[in-house]
N, C-alpha and C positions, 0 to 999 in steps of 0.2 A: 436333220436341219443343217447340221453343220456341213455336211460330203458335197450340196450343191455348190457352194461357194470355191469348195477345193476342186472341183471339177470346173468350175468355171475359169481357174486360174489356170490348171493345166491343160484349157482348149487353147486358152492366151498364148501359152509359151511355145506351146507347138504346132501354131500361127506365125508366131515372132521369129522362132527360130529359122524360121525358112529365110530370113533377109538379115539374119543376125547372129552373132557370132552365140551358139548352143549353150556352153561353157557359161557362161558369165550371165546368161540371160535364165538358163536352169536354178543356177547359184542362186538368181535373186528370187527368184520365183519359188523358191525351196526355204528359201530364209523366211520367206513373208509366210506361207503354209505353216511354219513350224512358231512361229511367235505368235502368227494367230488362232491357233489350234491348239500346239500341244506346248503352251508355255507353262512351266513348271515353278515359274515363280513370279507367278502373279497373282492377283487376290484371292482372299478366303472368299466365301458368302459370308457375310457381315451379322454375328449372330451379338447382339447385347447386352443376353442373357450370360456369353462365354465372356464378355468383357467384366460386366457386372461380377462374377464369381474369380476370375482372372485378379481384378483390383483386392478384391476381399481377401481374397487367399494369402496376396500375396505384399499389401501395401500393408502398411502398420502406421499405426494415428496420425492419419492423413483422409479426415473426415470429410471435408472440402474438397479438398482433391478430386476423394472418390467421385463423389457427388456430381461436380461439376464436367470432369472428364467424360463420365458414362454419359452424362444427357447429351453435353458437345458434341461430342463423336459420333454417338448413334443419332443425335441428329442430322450430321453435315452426310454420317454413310450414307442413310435412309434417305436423303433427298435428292432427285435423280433430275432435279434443276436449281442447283445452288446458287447464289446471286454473289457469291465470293469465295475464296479459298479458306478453308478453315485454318485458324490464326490464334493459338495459347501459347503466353507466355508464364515462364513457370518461376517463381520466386522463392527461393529462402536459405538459409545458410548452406554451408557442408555436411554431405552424408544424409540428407533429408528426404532423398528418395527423388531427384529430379529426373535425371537419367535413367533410373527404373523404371518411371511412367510411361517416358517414352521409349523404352523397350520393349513394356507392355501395350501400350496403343500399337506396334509394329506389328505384335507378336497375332493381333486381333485383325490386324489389316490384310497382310500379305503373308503369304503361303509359308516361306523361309524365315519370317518373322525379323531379329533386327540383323539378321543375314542375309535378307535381300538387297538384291544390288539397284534396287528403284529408291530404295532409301541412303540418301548424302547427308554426312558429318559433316561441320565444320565446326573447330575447334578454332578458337581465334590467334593465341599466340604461339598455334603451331602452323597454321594455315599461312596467314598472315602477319607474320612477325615485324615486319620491316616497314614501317609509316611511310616511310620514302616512297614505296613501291604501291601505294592504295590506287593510284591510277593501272596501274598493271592488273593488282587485283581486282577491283569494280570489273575490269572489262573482263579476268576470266570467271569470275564468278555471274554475271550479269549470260555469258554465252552456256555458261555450264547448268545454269537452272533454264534458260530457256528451252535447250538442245534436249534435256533429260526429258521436261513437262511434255515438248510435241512429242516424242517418242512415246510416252507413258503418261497418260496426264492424270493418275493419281499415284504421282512420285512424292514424298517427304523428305522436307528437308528438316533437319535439325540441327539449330546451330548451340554450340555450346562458350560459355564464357560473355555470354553479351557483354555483359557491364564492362570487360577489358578491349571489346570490339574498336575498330575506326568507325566513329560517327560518317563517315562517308560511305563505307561500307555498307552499312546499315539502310543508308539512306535510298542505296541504288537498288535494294530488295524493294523498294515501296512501291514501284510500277504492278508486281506482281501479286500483289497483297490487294490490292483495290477495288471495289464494288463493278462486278463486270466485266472485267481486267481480260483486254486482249491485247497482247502486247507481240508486233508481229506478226500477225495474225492466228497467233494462239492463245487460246484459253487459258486461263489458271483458275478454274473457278474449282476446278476437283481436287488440285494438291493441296497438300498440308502445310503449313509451319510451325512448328515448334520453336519456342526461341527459352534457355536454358540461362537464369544470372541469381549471384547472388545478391544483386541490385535490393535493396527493399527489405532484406532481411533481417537487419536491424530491428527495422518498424513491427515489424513479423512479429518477433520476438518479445517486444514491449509490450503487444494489445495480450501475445499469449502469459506474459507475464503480469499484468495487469488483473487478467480474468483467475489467475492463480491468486492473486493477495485479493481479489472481492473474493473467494470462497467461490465460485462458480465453474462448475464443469468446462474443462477444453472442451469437450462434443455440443455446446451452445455456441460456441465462436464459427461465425459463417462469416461470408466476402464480404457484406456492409457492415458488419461489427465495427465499430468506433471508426468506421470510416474507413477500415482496413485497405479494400482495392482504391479506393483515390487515393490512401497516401503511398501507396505503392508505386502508382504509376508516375504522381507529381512526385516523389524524392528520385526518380531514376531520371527524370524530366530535367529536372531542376539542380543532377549532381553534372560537378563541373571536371569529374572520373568517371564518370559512365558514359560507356558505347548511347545510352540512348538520348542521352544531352541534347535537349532541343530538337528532337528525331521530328520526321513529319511523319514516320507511321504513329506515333504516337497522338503528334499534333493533328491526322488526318482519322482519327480513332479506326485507325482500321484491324488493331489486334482486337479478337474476339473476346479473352478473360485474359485477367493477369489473376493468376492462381497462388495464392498464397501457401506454402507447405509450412507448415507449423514445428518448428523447434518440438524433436523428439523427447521424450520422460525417460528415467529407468525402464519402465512394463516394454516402453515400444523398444529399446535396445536389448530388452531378454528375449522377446520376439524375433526379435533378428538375430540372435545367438541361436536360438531352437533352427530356424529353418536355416543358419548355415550348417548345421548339425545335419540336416537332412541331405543338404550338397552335397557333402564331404562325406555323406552314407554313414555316419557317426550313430550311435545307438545313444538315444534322448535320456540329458541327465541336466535336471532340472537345477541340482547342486549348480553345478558348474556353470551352467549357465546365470545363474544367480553370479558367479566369483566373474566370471568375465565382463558381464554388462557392470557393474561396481566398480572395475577395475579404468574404467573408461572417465574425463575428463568430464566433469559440470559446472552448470554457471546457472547464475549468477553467483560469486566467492563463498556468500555464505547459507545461502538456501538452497544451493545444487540443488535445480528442479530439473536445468535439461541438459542432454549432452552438448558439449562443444564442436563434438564430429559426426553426431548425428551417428549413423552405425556405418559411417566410413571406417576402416581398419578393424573391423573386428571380427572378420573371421581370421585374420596375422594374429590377432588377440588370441583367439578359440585355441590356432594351432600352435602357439608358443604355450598353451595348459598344458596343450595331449602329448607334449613333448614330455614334463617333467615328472 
């Protein structure tokens, strides 16, 4: 199936080249054969079942999350006429596993996983540090997500630090987020966005501490528990410090979920000690992994239920044990 088409292009070039310079015209005609044939980093086949066991494996009390991500995802893969780009934003303090997810959705998407070069970072006060310059930035961010999507148009972008972002910035992503969305005359309906903040986290924390003092399992708290995803959205809405202040992707609902990541326990920080144990090729001791996860920061002051860093720093924790 595939040979007809490469044959079709190199009857073209060796047409072409009789009135054109050989060189430059093989070049392109070589370039295009080999991105549409034999590209090396571009998508897996979209299996759900590897994402669903991927999440499990690998995410720790992050029940929501799972839940929502797997159905997301494999729905927006599975639909081969999507009516918008798929659009999660991800909520909750530090160390909570935000950036893990979206390593993991990478890792399920494309071939080289969050080493491919069709997936773009932006990290806000390293990206764009200087306010002054938002018009500079809007315009190369606004040419860099468009120029990437025609090339590849299921490209991901991830942006991280929302809630420190310029509300103007933010706002010039909304063309491409939109129901339909042809901006240019290109599509966005098959990229991705990710948007990363600890915007809401607060809130996060209170419904998870709330369902601790009724006596009731963290694994009953889902997105409409006490209103979780609207107060998520309205305090990140409504803070006069957050990138999403008054946003119109918000005001135009066009994110898909605001996913709340739930303030980690001890159990889920031992969890995360064991498998950086396994990183690190470390032979499993359960001792220590006990002295590590303990040795980690809790709140609230006098009930320490959950960590304060979530399982940020702690395999520096693991390796400042195996040192002494």
């Amino acid at each position: 199936m595939k040979a007809r088409p490469v044959l079709i292009v190199l009857f073209l070039v060796s047409n072409i080249t009789l009135s054109s310079g050989f060189v430059g015209v093989l070049a392109a005609a070589a370039s295009y054969v080999f991105n549409r044939f034999f590209e090396r980093d571009g998508l897996l086949p979209f299996d759900s079942k590897r994402l669903e066991a991927d999440l499990n494996g690998s995410l720790f009390g992050q029940h929501i999350v799972s839940d929502v991500v797997l159905k997301s995802v494999t729905s927006f893969m599975t639909d081969k006429n999507p009516n918008k780009p798929l659009v999660l934003s991800f909520h909750g303090t530090a160390g909570v596993g935000k950036n893990h997810v979206a390593k993991i959705i990478a890792r399920n998407v494309y071939k080289k996983g969050e080493n491919s070069k069709h997936i773009h970072t932006f990290i806000s006060e390293h990206h764009f540090p200087h306010k002054e310059k938002s018009d500079l930035y809007s315009a190369q961010l606004k040419q860099w997500i468009h120029g990437n999507v025609s090339s590849f148009p299921r490209s991901m972008f991830i942006f991280d630090e929302m809630d420190k972002m310029n509300p103007q910035l933010i706002d010039i992503i909304k063309p491409f987020l939109d129901y339909n969305a042809r901006v240019d005359g290109v599509s966005f309906r098959n990229a991705i966005f990710i948007f990363l903040s600890n915007g809401g986290g607060n809130e996060i924390a209170k419904v998870a501490l709330d369902f601790w003092k009724e006596g009731k399992d963290r694994e009953e708290i889902r997105m409409n528990s006490k209103g979780l995803e609207t107060k998520i959205f309205q305090n990140i809405f409504n803070d006069k410090n957050s990138g999403f202040l008054h946003s119109s992707i918000i005001d135009h609902h066009l994110v898909d979920h605001y996913i709340p990541f739930l303030p980690l326990e001890l159990k889920h920080v031992r969890q995360c000690v064991l498998a950086e144990m396994v990183h690190l090729k470390m032979n499993r001791d359960d001792d220590l992994a006990d002295k590590v996860a303990k040795e980690m920061p809790f709140f609230p002051a006098e009930e320490k239920i959950f960590s304060v860093k979530g399982c940020k720093s702690v395999r520096q924790k693991l390796v400042l044990q195996t040192d002494e």
